[in-house]
N, CA, C and O atoms as a GROMACS GRO file, in nm:
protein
  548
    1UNK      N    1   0.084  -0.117   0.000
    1UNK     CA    2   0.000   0.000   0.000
    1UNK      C    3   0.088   0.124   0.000
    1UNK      O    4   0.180   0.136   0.082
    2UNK      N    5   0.056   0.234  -0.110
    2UNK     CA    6   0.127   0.335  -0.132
    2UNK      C    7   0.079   0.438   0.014
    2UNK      O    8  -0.038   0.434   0.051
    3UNK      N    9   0.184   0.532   0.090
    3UNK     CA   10   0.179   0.592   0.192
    3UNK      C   11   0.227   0.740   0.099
    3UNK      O   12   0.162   0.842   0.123
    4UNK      N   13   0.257   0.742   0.070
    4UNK     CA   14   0.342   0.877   0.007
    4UNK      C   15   0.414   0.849  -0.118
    4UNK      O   16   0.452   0.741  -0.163
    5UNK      N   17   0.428   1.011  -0.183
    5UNK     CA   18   0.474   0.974  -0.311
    5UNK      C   19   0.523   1.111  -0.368
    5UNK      O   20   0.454   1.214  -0.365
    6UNK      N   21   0.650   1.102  -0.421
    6UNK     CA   22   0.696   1.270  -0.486
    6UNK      C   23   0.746   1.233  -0.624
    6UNK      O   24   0.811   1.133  -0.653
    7UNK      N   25   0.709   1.321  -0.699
    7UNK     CA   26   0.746   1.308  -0.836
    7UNK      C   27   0.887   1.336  -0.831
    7UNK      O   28   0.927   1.430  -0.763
    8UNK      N   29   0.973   1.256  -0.903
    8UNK     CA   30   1.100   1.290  -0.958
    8UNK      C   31   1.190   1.286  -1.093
    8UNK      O   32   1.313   1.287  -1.098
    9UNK      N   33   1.132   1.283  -1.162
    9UNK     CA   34   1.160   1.302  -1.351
    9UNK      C   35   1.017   1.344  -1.410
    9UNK      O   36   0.913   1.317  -1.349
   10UNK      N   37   1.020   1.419  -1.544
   10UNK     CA   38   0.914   1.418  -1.590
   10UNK      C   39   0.935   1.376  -1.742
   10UNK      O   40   0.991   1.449  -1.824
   11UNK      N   41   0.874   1.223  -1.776
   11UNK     CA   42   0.888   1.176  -1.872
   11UNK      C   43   0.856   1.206  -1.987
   11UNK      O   44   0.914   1.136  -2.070
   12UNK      N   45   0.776   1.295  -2.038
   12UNK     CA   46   0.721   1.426  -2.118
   12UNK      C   47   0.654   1.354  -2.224
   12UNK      O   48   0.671   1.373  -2.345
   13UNK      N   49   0.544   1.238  -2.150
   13UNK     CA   50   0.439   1.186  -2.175
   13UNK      C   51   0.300   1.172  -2.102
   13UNK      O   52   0.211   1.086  -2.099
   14UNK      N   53   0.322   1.298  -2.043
   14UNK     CA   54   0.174   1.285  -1.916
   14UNK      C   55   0.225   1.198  -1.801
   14UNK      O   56   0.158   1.181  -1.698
   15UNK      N   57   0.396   1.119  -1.830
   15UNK     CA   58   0.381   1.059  -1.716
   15UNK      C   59   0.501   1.109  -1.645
   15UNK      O   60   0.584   1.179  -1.703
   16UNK      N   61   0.513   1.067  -1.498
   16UNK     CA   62   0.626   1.105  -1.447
   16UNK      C   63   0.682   0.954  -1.354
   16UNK      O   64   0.619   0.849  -1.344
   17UNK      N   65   0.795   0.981  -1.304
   17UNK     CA   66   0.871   0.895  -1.222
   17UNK      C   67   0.884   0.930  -1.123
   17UNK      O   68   0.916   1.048  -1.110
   18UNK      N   69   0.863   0.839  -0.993
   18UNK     CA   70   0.835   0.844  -0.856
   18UNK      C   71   0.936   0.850  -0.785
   18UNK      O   72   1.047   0.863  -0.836
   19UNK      N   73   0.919   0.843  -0.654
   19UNK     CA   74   1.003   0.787  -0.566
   19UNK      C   75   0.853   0.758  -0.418
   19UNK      O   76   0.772   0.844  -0.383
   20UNK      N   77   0.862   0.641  -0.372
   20UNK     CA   78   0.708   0.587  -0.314
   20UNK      C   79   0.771   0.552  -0.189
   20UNK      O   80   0.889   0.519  -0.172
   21UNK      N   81   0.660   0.564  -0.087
   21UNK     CA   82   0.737   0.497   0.068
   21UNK      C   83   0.576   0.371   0.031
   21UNK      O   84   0.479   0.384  -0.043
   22UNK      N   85   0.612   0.282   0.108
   22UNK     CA   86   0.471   0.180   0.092
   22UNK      C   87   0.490   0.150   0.188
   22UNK      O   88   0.588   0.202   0.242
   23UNK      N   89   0.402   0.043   0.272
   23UNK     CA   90   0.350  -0.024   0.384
   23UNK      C   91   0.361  -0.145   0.334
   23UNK      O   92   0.304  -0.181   0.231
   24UNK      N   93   0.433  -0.212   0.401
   24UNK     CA   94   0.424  -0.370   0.378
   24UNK      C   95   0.444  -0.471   0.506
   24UNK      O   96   0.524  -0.562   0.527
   25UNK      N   97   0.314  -0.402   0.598
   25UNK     CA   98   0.320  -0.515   0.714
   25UNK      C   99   0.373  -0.427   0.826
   25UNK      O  100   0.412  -0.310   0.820
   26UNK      N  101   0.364  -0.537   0.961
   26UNK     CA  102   0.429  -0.519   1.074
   26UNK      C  103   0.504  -0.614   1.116
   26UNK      O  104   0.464  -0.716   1.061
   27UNK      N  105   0.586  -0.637   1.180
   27UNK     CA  106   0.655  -0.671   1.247
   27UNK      C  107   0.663  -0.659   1.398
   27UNK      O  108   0.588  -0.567   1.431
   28UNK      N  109   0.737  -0.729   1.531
   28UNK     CA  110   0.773  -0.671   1.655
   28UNK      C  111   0.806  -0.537   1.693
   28UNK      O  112   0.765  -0.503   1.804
   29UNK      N  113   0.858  -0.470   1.637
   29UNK     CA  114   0.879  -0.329   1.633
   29UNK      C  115   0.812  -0.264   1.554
   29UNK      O  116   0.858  -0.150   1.547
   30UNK      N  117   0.722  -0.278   1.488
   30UNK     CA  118   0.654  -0.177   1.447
   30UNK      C  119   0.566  -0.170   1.294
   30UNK      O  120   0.548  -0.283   1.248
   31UNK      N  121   0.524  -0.088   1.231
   31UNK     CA  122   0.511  -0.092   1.066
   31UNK      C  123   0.592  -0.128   1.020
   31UNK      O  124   0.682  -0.142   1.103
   32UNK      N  125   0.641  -0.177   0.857
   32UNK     CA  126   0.756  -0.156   0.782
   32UNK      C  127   0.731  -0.105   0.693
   32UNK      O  128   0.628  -0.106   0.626
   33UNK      N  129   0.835  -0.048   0.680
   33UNK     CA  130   0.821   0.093   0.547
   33UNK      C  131   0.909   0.011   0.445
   33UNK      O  132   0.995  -0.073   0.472
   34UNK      N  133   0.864   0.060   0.311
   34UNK     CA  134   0.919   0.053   0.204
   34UNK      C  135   0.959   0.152   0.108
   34UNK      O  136   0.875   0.221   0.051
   35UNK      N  137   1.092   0.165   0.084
   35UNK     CA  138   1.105   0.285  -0.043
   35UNK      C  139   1.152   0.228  -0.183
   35UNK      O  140   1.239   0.148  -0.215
   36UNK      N  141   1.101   0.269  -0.221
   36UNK     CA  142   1.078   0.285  -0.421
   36UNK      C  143   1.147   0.400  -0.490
   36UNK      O  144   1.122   0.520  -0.483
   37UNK      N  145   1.236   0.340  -0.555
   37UNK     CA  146   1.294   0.472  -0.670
   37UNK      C  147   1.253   0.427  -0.784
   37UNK      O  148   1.318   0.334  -0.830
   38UNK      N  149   1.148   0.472  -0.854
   38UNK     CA  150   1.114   0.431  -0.982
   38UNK      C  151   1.097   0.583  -1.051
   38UNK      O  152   1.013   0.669  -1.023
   39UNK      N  153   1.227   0.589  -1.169
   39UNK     CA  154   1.243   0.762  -1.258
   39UNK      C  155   1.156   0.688  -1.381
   39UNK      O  156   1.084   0.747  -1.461
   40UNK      N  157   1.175   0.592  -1.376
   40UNK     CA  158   1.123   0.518  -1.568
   40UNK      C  159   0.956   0.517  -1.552
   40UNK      O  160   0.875   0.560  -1.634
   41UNK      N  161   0.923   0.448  -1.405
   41UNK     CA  162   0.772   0.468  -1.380
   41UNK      C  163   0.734   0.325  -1.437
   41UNK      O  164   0.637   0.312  -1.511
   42UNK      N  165   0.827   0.200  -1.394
   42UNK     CA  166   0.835   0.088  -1.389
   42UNK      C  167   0.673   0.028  -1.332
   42UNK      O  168   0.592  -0.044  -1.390
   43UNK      N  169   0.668   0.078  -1.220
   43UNK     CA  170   0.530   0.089  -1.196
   43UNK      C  171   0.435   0.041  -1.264
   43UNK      O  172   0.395  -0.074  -1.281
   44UNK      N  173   0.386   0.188  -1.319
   44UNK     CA  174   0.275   0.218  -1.419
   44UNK      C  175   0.268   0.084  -1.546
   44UNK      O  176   0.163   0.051  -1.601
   45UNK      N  177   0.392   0.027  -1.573
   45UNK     CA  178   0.383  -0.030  -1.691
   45UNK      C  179   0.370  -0.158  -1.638
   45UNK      O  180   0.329  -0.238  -1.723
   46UNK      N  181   0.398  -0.227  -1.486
   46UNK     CA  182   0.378  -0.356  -1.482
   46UNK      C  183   0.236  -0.378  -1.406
   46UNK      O  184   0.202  -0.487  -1.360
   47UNK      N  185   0.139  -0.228  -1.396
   47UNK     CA  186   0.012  -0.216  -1.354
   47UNK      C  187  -0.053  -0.235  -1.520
   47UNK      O  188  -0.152  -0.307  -1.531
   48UNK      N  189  -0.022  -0.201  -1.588
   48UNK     CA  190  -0.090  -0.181  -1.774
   48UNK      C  191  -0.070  -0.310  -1.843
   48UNK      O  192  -0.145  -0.343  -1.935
   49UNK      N  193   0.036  -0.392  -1.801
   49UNK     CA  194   0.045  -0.449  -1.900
   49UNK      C  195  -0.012  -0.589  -1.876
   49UNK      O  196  -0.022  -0.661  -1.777
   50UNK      N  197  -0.064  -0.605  -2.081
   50UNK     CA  198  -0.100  -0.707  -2.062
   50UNK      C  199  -0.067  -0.856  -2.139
   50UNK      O  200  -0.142  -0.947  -2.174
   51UNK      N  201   0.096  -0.834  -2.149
   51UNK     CA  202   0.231  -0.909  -2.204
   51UNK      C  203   0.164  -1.026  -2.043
   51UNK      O  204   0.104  -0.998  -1.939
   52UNK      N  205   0.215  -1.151  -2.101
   52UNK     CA  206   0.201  -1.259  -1.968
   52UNK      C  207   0.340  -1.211  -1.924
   52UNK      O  208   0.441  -1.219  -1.994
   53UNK      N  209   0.336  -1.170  -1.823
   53UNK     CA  210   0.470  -1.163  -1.752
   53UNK      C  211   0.448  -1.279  -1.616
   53UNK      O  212   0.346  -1.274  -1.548
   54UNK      N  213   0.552  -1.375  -1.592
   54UNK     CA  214   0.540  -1.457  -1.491
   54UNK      C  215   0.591  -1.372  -1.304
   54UNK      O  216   0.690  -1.300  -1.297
   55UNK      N  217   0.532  -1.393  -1.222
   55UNK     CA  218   0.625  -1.357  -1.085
   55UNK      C  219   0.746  -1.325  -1.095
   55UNK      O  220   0.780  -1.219  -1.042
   56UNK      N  221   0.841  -1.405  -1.162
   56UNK     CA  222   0.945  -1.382  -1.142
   56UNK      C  223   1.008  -1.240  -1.209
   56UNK      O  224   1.108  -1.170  -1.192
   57UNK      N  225   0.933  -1.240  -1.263
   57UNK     CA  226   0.929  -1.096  -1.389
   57UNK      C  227   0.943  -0.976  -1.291
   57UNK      O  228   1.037  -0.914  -1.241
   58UNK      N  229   0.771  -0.969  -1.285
   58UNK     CA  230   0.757  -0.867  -1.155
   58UNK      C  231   0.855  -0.836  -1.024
   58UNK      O  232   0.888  -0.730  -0.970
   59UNK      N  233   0.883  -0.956  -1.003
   59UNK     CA  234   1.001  -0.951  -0.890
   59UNK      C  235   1.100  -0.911  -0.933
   59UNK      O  236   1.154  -0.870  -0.830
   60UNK      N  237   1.182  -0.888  -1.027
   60UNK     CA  238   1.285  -0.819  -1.088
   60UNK      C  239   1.253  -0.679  -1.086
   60UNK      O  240   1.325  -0.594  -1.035
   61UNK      N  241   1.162  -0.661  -1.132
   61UNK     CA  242   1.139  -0.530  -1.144
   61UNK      C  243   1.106  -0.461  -1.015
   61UNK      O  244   1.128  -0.340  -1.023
   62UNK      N  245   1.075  -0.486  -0.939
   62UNK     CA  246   1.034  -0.456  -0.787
   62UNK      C  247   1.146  -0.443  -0.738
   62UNK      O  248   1.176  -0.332  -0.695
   63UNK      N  249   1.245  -0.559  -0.730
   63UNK     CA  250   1.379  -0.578  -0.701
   63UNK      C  251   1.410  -0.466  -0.691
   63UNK      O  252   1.395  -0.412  -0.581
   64UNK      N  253   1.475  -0.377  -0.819
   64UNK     CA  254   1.522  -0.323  -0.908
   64UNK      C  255   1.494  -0.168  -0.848
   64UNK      O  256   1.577  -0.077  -0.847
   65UNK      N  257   1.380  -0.165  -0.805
   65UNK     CA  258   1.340  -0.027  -0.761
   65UNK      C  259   1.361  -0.019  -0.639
   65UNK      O  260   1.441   0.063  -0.595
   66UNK      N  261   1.288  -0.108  -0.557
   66UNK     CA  262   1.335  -0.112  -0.406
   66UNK      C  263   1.443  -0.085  -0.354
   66UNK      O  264   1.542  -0.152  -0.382
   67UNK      N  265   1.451   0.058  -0.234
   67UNK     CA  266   1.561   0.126  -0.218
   67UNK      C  267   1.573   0.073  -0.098
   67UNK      O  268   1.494   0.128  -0.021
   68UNK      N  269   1.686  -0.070  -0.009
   68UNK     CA  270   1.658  -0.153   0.070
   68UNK      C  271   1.708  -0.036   0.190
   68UNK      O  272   1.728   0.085   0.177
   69UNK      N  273   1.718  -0.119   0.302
   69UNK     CA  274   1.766  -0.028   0.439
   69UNK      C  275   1.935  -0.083   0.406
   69UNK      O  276   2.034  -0.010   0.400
   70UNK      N  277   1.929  -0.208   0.393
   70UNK     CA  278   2.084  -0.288   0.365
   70UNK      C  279   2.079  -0.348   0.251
   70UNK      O  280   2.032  -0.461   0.240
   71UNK      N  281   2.128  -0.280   0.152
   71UNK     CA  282   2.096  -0.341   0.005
   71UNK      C  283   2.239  -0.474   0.014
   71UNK      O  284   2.345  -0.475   0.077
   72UNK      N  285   2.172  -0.574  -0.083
   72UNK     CA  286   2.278  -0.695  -0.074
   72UNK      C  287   2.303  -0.722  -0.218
   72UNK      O  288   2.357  -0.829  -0.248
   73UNK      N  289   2.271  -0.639  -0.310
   73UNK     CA  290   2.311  -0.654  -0.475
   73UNK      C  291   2.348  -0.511  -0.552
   73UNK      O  292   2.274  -0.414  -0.536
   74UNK      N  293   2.436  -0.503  -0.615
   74UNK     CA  294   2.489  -0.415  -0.681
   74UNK      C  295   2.419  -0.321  -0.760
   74UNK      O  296   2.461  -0.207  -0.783
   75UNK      N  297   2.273  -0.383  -0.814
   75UNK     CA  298   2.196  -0.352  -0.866
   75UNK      C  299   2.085  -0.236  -0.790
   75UNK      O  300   2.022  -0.148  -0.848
   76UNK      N  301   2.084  -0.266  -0.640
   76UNK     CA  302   2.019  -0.200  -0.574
   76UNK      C  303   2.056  -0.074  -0.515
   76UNK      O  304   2.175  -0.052  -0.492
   77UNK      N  305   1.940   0.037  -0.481
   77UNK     CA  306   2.015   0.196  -0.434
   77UNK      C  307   2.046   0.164  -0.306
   77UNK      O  308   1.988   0.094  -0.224
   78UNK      N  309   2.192   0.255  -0.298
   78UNK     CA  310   2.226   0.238  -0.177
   78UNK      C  311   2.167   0.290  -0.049
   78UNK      O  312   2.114   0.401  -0.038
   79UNK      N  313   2.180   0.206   0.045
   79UNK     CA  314   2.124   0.203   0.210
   79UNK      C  315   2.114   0.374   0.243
   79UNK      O  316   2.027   0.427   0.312
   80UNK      N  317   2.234   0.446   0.170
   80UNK     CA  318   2.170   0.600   0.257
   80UNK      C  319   2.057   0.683   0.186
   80UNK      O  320   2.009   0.782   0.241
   81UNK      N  321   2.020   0.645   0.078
   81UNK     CA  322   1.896   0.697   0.016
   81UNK      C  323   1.809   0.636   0.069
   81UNK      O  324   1.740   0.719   0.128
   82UNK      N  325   1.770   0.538   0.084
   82UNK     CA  326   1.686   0.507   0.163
   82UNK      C  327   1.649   0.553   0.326
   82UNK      O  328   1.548   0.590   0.385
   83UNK      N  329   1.771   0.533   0.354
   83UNK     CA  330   1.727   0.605   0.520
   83UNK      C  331   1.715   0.772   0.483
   83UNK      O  332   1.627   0.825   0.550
   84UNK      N  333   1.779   0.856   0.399
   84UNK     CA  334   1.755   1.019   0.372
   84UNK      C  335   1.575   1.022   0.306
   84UNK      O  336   1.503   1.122   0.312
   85UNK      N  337   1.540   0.903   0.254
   85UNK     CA  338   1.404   0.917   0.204
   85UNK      C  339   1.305   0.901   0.312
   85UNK      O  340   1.197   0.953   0.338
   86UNK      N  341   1.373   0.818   0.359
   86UNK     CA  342   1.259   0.803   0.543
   86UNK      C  343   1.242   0.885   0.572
   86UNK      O  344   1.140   0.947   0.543
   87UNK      N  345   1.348   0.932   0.655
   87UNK     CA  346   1.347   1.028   0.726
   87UNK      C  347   1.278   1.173   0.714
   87UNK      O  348   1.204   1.236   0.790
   88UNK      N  349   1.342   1.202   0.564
   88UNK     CA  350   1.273   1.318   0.528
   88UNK      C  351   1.114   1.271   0.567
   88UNK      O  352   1.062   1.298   0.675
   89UNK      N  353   1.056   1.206   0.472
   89UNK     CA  354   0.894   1.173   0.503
   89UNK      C  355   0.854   1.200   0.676
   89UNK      O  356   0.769   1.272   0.727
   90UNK      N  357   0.982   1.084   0.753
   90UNK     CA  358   0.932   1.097   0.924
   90UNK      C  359   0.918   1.255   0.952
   90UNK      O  360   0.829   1.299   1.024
   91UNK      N  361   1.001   1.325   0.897
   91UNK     CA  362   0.988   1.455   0.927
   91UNK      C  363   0.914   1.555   0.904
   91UNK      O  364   0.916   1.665   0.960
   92UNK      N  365   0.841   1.514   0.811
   92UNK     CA  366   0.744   1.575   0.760
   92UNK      C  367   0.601   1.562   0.832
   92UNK      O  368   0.503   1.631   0.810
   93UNK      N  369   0.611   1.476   0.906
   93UNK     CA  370   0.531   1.407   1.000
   93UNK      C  371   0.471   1.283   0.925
   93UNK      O  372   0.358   1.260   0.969
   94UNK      N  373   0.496   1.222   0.857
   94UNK     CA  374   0.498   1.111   0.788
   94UNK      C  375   0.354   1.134   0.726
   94UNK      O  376   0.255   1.076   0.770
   95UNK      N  377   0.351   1.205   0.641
   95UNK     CA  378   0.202   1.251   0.592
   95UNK      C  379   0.187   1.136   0.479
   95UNK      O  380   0.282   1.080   0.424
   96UNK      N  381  -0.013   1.099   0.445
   96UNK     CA  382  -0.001   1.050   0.361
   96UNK      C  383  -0.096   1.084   0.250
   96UNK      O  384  -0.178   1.174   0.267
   97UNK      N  385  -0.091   1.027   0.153
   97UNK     CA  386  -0.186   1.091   0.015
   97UNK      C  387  -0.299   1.015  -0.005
   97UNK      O  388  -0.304   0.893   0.013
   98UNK      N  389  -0.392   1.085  -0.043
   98UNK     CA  390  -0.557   1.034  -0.089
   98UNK      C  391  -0.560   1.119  -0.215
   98UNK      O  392  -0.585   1.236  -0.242
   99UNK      N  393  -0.506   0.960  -0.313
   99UNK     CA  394  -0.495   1.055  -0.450
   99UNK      C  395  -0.676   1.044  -0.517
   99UNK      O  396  -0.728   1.076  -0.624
  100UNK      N  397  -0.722   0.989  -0.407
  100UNK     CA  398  -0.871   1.060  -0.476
  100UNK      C  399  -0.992   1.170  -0.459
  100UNK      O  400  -1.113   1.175  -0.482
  101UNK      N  401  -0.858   1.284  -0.386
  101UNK     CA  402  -0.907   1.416  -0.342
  101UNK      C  403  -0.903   1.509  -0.452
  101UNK      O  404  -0.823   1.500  -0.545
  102UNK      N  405  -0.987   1.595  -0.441
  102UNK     CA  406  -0.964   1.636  -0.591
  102UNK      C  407  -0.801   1.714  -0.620
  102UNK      O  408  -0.696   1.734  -0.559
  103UNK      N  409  -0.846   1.735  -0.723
  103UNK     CA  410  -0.712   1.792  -0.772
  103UNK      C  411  -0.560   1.731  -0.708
  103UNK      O  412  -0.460   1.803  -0.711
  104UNK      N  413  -0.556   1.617  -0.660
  104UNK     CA  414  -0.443   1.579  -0.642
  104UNK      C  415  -0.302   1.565  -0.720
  104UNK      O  416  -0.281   1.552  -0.840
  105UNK      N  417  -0.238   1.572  -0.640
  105UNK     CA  418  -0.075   1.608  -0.750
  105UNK      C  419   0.049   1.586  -0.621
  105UNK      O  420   0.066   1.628  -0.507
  106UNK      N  421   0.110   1.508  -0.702
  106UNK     CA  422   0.206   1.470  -0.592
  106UNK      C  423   0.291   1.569  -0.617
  106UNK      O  424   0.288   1.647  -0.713
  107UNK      N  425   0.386   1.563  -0.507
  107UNK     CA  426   0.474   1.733  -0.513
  107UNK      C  427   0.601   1.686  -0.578
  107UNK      O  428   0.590   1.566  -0.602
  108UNK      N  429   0.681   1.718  -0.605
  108UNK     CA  430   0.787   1.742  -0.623
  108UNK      C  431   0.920   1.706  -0.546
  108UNK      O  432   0.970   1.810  -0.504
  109UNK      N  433   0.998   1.593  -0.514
  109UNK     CA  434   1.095   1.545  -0.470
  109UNK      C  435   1.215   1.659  -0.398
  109UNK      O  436   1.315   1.692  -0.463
  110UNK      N  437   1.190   1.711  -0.260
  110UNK     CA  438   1.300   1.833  -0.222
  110UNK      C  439   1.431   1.761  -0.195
  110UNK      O  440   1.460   1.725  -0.080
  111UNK      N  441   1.522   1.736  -0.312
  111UNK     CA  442   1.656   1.675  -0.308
  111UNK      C  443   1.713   1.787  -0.207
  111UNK      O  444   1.699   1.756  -0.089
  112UNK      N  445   1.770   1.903  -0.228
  112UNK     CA  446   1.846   1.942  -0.077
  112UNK      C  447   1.793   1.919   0.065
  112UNK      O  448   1.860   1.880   0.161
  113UNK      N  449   1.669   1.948   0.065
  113UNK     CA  450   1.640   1.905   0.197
  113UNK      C  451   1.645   1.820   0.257
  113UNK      O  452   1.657   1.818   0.380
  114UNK      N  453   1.633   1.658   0.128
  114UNK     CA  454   1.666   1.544   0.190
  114UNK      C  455   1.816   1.521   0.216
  114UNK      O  456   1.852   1.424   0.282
  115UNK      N  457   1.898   1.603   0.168
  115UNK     CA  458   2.031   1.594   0.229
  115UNK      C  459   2.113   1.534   0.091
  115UNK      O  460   2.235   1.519   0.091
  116UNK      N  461   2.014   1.498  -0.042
  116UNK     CA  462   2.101   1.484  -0.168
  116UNK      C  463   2.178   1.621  -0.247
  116UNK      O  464   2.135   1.736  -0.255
  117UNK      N  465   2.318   1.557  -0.304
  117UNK     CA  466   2.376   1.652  -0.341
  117UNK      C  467   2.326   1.625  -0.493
  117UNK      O  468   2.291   1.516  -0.539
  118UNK      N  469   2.329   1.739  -0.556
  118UNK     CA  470   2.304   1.702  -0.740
  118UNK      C  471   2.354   1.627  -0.802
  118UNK      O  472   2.306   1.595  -0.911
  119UNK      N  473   2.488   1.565  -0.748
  119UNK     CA  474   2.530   1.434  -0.820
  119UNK      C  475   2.457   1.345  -0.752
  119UNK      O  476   2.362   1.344  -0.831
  120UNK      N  477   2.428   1.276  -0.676
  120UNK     CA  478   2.375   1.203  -0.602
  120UNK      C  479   2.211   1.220  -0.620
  120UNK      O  480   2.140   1.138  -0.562
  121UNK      N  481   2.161   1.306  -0.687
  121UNK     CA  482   2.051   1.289  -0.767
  121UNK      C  483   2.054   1.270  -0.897
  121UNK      O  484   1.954   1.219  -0.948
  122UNK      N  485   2.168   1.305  -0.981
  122UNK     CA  486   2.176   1.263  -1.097
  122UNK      C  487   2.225   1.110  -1.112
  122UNK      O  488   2.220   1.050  -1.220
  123UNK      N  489   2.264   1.062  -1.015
  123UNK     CA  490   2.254   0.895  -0.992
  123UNK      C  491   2.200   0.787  -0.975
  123UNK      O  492   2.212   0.665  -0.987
  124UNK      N  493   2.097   0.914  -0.926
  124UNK     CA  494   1.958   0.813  -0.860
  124UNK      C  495   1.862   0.786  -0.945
  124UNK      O  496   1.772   0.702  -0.939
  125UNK      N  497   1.903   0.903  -1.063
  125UNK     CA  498   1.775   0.886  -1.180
  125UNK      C  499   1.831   0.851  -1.276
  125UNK      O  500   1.761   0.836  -1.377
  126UNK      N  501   1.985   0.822  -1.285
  126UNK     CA  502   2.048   0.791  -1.427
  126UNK      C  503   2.034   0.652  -1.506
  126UNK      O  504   2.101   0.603  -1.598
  127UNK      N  505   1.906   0.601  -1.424
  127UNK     CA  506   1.879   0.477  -1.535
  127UNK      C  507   1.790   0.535  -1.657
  127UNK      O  508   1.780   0.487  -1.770
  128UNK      N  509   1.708   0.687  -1.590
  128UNK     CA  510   1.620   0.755  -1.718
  128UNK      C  511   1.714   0.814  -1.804
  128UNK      O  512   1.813   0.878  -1.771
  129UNK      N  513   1.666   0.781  -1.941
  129UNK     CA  514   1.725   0.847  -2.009
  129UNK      C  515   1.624   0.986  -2.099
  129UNK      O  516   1.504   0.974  -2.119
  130UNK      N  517   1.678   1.064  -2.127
  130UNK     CA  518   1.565   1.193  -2.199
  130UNK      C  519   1.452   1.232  -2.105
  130UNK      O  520   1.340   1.272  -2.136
  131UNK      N  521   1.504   1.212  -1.981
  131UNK     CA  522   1.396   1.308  -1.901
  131UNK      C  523   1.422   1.466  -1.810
  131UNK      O  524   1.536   1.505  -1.784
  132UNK      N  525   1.330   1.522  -1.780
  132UNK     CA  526   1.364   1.637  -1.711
  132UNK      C  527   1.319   1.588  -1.535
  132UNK      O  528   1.222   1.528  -1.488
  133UNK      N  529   1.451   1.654  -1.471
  133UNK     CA  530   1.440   1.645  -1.347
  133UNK      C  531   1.411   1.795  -1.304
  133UNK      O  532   1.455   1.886  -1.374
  134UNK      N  533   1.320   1.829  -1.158
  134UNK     CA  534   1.282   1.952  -1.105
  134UNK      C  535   1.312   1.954  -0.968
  134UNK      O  536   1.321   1.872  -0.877
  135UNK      N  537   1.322   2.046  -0.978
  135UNK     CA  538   1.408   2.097  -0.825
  135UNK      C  539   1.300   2.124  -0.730
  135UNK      O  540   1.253   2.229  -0.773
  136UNK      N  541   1.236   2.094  -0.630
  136UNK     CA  542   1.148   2.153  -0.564
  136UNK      C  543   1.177   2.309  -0.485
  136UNK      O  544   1.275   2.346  -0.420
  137UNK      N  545   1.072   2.366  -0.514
  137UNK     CA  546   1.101   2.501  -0.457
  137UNK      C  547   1.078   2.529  -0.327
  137UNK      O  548   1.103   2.642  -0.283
   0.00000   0.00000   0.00000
């Protein structure tokens, strides 16, 4: 279940690329949070499509986005984006979205505030290619 969500590329097709905290359960200590870096909007396309893709498919791609707390593959974003994406959210007071209020619009990804430097955002999105990234104001 999606908890929050900031736009971070704009694919300059009506669509854009995320970055998502989700809910996936509890545990002894507490909720568990999940973070998502998806710039391509990986998402959207394994919600649309209707190619037979098997589990294992999906799980790659999930893989792939999932920004772990202790990532264990090369492939995955590293452990401090993930905790700078928490946090920011915890700080925000961990607000969440009802994208069926009107006029909803997810905001805009505040890379300095979360403590990313512009290379370190141009890293995070450099699997997109030909997109525009925005700076939140």
């Amino acid at each position: 279940m999606t908890l929050y969500e900031w736009k971070i590329t704009d694919l300059g097709n009506g669509e854009y690329g995320y970055i998502w905290i989700a809910n996936s359960g509890k545990d002894e200590f507490g909720a568990i949070h999940r973070v998502y870096v998806d710039p391509d909007n990986d998402d959207a396309w394994l919600s649309k499509s209707t190619v037979g893709i098997d589990g294992n498919q999906v799980g790659n791609v999930v893989d792939s986005i999932e920004a772990h707390e202790e990532p264990c593959c090369e492939w995955q974003y590293p452990a401090s984006w993930y905790g700078r994406i928490l946090l920011l959210w915890k700080r925000l007071g961990s607000p969440r979205i009802d994208r069926m209020s009107p006029g909803y619009e997810a905001p805009w990804f505040p890379w300095l505030e979360a403590g990313f430097t512009n290379e370190e955002r141009d890293n995070l999105i450099a699997k997109t290619s030909n997109v525009e990234t925005v700076e939140a104001e």
